[in-house]
Every structure is written in structure tokens, then in C-alpha cells.
N, C-alpha and C positions, 0 to 999 in steps of 0.2 A: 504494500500500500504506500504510496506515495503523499511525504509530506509538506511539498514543494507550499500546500495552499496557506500551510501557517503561520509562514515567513511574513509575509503583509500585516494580518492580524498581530504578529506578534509587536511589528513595527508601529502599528497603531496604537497597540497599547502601549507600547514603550513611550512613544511619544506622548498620550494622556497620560501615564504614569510623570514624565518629566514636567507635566504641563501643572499637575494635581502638587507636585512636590513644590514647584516655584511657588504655587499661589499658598499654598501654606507656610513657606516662608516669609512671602507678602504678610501675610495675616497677621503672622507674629511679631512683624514689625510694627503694624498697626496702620496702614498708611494705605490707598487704595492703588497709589502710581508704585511703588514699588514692589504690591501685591500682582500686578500687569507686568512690570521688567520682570518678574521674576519669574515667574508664570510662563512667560516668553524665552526667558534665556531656560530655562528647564527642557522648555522644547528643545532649542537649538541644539543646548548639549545633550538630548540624548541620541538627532538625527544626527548630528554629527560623530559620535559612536555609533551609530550603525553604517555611518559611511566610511567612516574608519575599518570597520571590521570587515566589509566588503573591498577597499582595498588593499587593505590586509591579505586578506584572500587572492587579490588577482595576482598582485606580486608575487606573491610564494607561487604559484600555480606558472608563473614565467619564467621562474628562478628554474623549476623543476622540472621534470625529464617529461612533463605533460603525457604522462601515459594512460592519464582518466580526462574526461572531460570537464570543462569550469562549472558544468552544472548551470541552475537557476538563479537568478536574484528579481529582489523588487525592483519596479521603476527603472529610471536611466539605468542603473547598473546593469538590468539584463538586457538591455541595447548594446552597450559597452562590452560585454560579455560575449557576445554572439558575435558581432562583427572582428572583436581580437581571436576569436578562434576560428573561424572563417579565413583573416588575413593571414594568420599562422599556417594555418594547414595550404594554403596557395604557395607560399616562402617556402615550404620544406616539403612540398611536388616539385616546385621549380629547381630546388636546390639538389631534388636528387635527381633528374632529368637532366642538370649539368653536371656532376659528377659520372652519370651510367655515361652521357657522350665524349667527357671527357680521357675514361675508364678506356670507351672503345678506340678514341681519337689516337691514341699511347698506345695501346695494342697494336693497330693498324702501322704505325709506326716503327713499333718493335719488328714487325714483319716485315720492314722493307730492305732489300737488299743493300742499302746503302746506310752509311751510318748518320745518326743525330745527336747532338750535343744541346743542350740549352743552357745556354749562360745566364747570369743574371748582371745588373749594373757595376758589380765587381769582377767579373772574368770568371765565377765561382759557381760550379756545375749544380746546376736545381736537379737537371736529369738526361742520362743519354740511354739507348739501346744499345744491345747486345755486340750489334757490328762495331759501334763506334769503342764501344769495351774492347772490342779486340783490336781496332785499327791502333789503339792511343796505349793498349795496354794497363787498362784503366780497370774498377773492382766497381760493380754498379751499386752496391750500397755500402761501399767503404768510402769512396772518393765523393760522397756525395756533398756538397756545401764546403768543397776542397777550390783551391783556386786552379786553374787549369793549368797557367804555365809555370806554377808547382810540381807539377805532373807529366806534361810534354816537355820536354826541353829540347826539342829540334829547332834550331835557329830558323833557319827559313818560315815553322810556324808560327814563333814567337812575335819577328819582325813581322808577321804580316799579319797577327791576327792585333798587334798596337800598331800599328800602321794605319788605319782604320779606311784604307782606303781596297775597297770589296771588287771591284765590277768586275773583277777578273779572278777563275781560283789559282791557288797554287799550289805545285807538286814537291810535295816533301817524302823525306823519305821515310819508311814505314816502322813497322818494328823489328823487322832485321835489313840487313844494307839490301839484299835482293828483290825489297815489296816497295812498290811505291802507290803515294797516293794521291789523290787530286781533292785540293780543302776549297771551302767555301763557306765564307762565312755573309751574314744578312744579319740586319739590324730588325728587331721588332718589338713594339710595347714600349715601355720606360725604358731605354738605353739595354734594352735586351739583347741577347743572339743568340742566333742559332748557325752552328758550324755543322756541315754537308762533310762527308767523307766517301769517296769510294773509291776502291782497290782498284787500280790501274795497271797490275803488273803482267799480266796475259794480255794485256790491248796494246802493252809496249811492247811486249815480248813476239807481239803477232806484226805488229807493225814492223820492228828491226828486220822478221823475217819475212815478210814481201820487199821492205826494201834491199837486203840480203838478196834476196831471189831476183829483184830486176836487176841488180847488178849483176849476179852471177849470169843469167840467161843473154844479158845486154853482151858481156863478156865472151859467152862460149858461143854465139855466132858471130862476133866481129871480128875473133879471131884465124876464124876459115874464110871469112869473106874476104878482110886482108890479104890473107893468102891467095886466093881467087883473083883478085884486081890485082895483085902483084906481077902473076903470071898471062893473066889475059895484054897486062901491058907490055910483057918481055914477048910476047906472043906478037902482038901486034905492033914492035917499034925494034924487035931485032931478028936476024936474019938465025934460022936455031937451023939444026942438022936433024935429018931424021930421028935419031936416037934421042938428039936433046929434047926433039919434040914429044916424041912417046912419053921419057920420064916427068918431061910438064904436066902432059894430060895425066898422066899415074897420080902423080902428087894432086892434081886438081880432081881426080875423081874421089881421092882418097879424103877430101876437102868437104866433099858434095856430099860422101856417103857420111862424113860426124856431121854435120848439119843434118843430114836426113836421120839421123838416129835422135839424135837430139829434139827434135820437133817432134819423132813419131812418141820419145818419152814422156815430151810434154804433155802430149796428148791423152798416153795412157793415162797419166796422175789425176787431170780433168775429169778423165772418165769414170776412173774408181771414187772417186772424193763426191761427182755428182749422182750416181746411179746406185739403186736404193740392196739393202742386203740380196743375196742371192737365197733360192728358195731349197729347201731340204728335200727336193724331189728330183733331184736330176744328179745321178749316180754317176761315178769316173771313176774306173778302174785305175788305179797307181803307177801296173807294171809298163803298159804298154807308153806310160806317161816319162816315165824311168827309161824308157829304153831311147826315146827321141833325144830327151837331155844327153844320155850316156854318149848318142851319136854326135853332136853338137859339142860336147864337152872335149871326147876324143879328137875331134875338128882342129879345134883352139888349142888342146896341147900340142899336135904336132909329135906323141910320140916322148913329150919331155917330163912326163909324170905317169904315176901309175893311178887310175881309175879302177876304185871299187863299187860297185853296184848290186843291190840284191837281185837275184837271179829268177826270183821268182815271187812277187809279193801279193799274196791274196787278201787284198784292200781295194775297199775302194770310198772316195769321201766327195761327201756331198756339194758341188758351188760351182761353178764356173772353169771349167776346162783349159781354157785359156789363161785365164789368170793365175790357176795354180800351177799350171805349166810355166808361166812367165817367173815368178817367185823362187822356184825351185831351180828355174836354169838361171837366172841371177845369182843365186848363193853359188851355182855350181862354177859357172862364169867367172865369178870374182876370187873362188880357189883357186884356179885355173892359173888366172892373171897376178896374185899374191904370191905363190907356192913358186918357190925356185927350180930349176931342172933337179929332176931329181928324185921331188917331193913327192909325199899318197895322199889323194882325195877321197874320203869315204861317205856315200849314200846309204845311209840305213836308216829302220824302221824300227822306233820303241815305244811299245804298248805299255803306258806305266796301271794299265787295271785302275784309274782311280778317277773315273771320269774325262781323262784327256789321254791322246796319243799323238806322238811329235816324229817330224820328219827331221833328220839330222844331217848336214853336212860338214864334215871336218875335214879338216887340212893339218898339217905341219909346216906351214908357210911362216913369214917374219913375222906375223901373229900384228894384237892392237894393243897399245899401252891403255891402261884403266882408265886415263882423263877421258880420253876419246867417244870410250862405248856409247855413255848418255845421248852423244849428238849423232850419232851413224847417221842414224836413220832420216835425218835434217836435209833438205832439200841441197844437194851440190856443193854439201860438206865433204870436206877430204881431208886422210890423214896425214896425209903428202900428194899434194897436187901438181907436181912435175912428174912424179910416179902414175899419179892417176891418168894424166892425158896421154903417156908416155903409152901404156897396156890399152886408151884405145875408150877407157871410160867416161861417162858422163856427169858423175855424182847424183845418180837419181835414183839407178838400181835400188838401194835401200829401202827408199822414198815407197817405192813404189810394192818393194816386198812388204812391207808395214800396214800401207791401205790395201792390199791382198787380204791381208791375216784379218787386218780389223773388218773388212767385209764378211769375211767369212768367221767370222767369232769368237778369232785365235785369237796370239799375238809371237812375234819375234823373241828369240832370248840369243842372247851373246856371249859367248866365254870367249876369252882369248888372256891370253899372254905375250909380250913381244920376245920373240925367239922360239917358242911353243908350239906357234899354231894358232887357232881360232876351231870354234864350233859354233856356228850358226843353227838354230832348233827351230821349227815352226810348229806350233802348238796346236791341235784342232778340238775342237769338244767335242764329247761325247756323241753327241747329236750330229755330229757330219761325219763320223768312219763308224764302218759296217764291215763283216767278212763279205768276198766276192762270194757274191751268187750266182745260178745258171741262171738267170733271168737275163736277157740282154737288156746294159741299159738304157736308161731311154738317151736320144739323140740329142748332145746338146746345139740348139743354133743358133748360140751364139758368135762372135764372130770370134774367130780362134784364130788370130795374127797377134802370136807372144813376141810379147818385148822383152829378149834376153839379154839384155844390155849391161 
């Protein structure tokens, strides 16, 4: 039962009660004007205790964690009353409506690939994400309300984040000398900022190697062409003998044919890099792949090494005929051209049961020193390039045995020692070698002009 209705009654009487007390103290004075003041101020002070006790009330009830409602009052008060818990409960919708967006705002953030920093009007981190944690080397709630270039001390950021001039970022270097990054810093709010960071170091490192790469290509046809305009002028401005004529055209055919090998390699790289995995339905017997190489390899030595090859390999793996023919006679190619007279070149096949099986070429040739292995594989990197032009090479073989494997969903491995030898391994998964079946397999048609270069 609700006692809300008492409150007024009580107020009334409290009020005749205060009104009854003044006028008997009137009385007792004896006087009829002061039997009215008093009468009157009885009133006042008793509404005024009851206004008291209802502000009373509302204070404490704003102080507190306002987890009940301010309830009823008399008169004005419960106007006052309703409209302050109305305006409250709108304040702390809105307050937590900015909080959940600014909740998600930070998240969203957190997830961006690049790093954020928020400074405040002292250089002193309010809050960064994860990336910029790690670009800066920074602890996200250790370093928080830290000053930044307390914590970065890479001059180039320091100068340019009190520099205070922004329109352009700058690249400093990361948190070890090999990472670089690209900063940017913006102004926002009261003398706020906010610093940008992202990791630059594969977009340098991509960039060195096309520019890398047009010089090298610029390089390995200018130098035949040279050669070519040399001769077409000795051809044409002097009087030659038959024999000198022939060994001109020799030398210019032999000019024409590294330019034509060289462009038809470019072309293979193009093609592997743009055309999509090959599919696990079109089977390639090993041996009969093994026996073309074997003839090809025999070619190029000339008689000056001993070639081993298995005799008989009942495998066959799944992908592009052509391209694993091209991969296998480049590794074989490049023993050939390494390996001094003398030396043995070995083709064998190792089933390691564990998921993967590897096609292996070894030599006992001058072998590669350990700095070298990492880059082999780098477009028209060479460990010695008087040596390389010299056997006839392009610098792309590698290149090109690499995006093989990775089309087909190997990968390269390399041992070598200088004076040892080298063993170059091609890795296949599971999923692309099978024992040879009678089945014939299907035909592949693709276009199967290997580049054993």
C-alpha cells in the first residue's frame, strides 16, 4: 500500500501545527501584532523544514550511485524531482552511447595495419595500438602518460616530431637497423597529435629490386647489342676475309642466341608469377622427364663429368610438365656449368614418408659460400658474374626454379659449401607425387618449351 498520499496532509498539518505554536506564543505575550508575527513566522519555519528536508533529500540522492528512484514529493518539489531524473537518465544514455563508440572507435583502430600514437599537449602518450607498440618498441600500459621522446630516441624522429612542421612524413629507422618506417605526425584538438606509422621495409626492399632488375636487364642486353653494332660496323666499313667473316657472324650469332635466351627467360618469370597454381589432375611421369634432362645435360658436358641418373623411377607428380622439366634441367645445367672436368653430378629421388618427397641434384663442384644462399634465388644475382657470363648464364635460372616450386607447392632448399659441392633439393607435397600407375596419363597441353637456362 502506498503512502505517497500522507506526505501533503502531513505538510499541512505541520504547517497548522507551526501556525497554532506562533499564535500561542502571541498570546502569551499578550499583544495581538505579535500574536500574527508569530503565528506567521511558525508557518514559515516549519515550510521551510520541510523544504529543507526535501533538499536534503535530493542532494544525497545526486551524491549517490542513484540506483532507486527520487520517488514523490509535495508541490514544486515533485516538478523539481521529475524533470532532475529525466535530465539525469538522458546524460548517462548519452554518456554511455559515447563511451560504446568511442570503445568501438579504438578497436577499429587497434585493427588497422598501421600504427597510432596519441599524444597529448606534452608529447606524452594518452594511447597507441599494438602496431605502433611494436614499431616504437613501446609497452601499451607501461609507457602510458610517458613522454615519447623519452622512449624513441631516433634523431631523425625527434627532430621532426619538435620541428613541428608535418606536411610531409619521415622515414626513420625502425627497431632494428634492417626495418624502416614512414612517420607522420597531425595536429588535432588542444595542441594534440596523433603520429601514423607504417612499416616500409618490403616496399623498399621491392622497390631496390625492380630497380636492381632494370638495371640488370638494361645491362644484359646492351651488352650483346654493343657487341652486334661493333661488328655490323667492322662488317660494313672494313674489307674482312672469308674466315674473318664467318668468325664475325659466329661471334654475332652467339650474341643473338644470349639475347634470345635472355628475353625467352624473361618471359618464362612473367608467366609463372602471373598464371594461377596448376591443378592436381594432370599426372607426369619422372623417368621419361629424367631421361631428356640426362640427354641435355650429357650435351653441355661434352664428356667432362660423370652423370648419374636413376634408371628407373616409378613416380610421377602432379603440375605442369614443362615447368618441372624447366626447374630440374636448370639445377642440372648449373652442375654442369659449376662442377670442374672431372667432377659427378647426381639425380636422385628421396621419399622422406613424412608428407613430402624431394628431387635432389648434387654436384662436387666449387660449391657457394653461406652469405650467398639467402639471395640465389634473386633475380640476376650472381656469385661471380665474370664466371656466370663466362658458362653462358643469365642469372634467372634460380628465379625461375623458385616460382616452379612455389606454383606447385614446394619450395627450393640449398646446401653447399665452397670447395664441397652444392645440393640443390626440390620439395613436393604430398599431394603432387603418387607411385606410377598403368593408367596413361592424361595429356598435358600445355605449352612445353622449357627454359633450361
Amino acid at each position: 500500500m502506498s503512502w505517497t498520499w500522507l506526505r501533503p496532509l502531513l505538510a499541512w498539518v505541520a504547517c497548522a501545527g507551526g501556525a497554532a505554536i506562533g499564535y500561542g506564543l502571541g498570546a502569551w505575550v499578550g499583544h495581538p501584532v505579535w500574536m500574527a508575527a508569530a503565528g506567521v513566522s511558525g508557518v514559515v519555519l516549519m515550510l521551510g523544514t520541510h523544504d529543507a528536508v526535501h533538499a536534503h533529500r535530493f542532494i544525497r540522492w545526486l551524491r549517490g550511485p542513484r540506483t532507486v528512484a527520487l520517488g514523490d514529493a509535495p508541490g514544486l518539489w515533485s516538478e523539481v524531482f521529475f524533470r532532475a531524473e529525466r535530465k539525469l537518465k538522458a546524460l548517462e544514455h548519452d554518456l554511455l552511447q559515447e563511451r560504446e563508440q568511442r570503445s568501438q572507435f579504438l578497436s577499429a583502430i587497434e585493427a588497422s595495419p598501421n600504427g597510432v600514437l596519441l599524444l597529448d599537449e606534452s608529447d606524452q602518450i594518452e594511447w597507441c595500438n599494438r602496431v605502433a607498440a611494436e614499431h616504437f618498441g613501446l609497452d601499451v600500459q607501461r609507457d602510458i602518460l610517458q613522454r615519447i621522446t623519452n622512449l624513441v630516441r631516433v634523431p631523425a624522429f625527434v627532430a621532426y616530431l619538435q620541428g613541428g612542421t608535418w606536411t610531409e612524413p619521415v622515414v626513420v629507422e625502425g627497431r632494428d637497423a634492417a626495418s624502416s618506417l614512414s612517420v607522420l605526425v597531425r595536429r588535432y584538438g588542444q595542441d594534440r597529435k596523433i603520429v601514423l606509422s607504417m612499416d616500409i621495409t618490403e616496399r623498399q626492399r621491392g622497390e631496390a629490386m625492380r630497380r636492381d632488375f632494370v638495371a640488370n636487364v638494361s645491362h644484359e642486353i646492351r651488352t650483346p647489342l654493343t657487341v652486334l653494332a661493333g661488328f655490323i660496323e667492322t662488317m660494313e666499313n672494313l674489307p674482312l676475309t672469308e674466315t674473318e667473316r664467318q668468325r664475325v657472324l659466329l661471334l654475332m650469332r652467339q650474341q643473338t642466341d644470349r639475347m634470345h635466351v635472355l628475353v625467352a627467360d624473361l618471359l618464362t618469370l612473367a608467366q609463372l608469377e602471373g598464371s594461377p597454381r596448376p591443378s592436381l589432375d594432370r599426372w607426369n611421369r619422372l623417368s621419361p622427364l629424367l631421361q631428356r634432362i640426362e640427354a641435355d645435360g650429357c650435351t653441355l658436358s661434352a664428356g667432362r663429368h660423370t652423370l648419374a641418373f636413376p634408371a628407373d623411377l616409378p613416380v610421377e607428380v602432379a603440375g605442369v610438365e614443362a615447368e618441372i622439366l624447366s626447374a630440374v634441367g636448370n639445377l642440372v645445367n648449373n652442375a654442369v656449368r659449376y662442377t670442374p672436368a672431372g667432377g659427378r653430378i647426381e639425380v636422385s629421388w628421396v621419399d622422406h614418408g613424412a608428407g613430402y618427397a624431394a628431387l635432389e641434384v648434387r654436384d662436387n663442384g666449387i660449391g657457394i659460400a653461406r652469405e650467398h644462399l639467402p639471395r640465389l634465388t634473386e633475380r640476376f644475382y650472381r656469385v661471380d658474374g665474370s664466371r656466370s657470363r663466362e658458362t653462358g648464364g643469365t642469372g634467372l635460372g634460380l628465379a625461375i626454379v623458385k616460382h616452379v616450386m612455389q606454383r606447385h607447392g614446394g619450395e627450393l632448399e640449398v646446401e653447399s659449401e665452397p670447395g664441397k659441392g652444392s645440393c640443390f633439393r626440390l620439395v613436393f607435397p604430398s599431394a603432387r607425387v603418387r607411385p606410377t600407375t598403368a593408367v596413361q596419363a592424361v595429356p598435358n597441353t600445355f605449352d612445353d618449351r622449357a627454359i633450361t637456362r
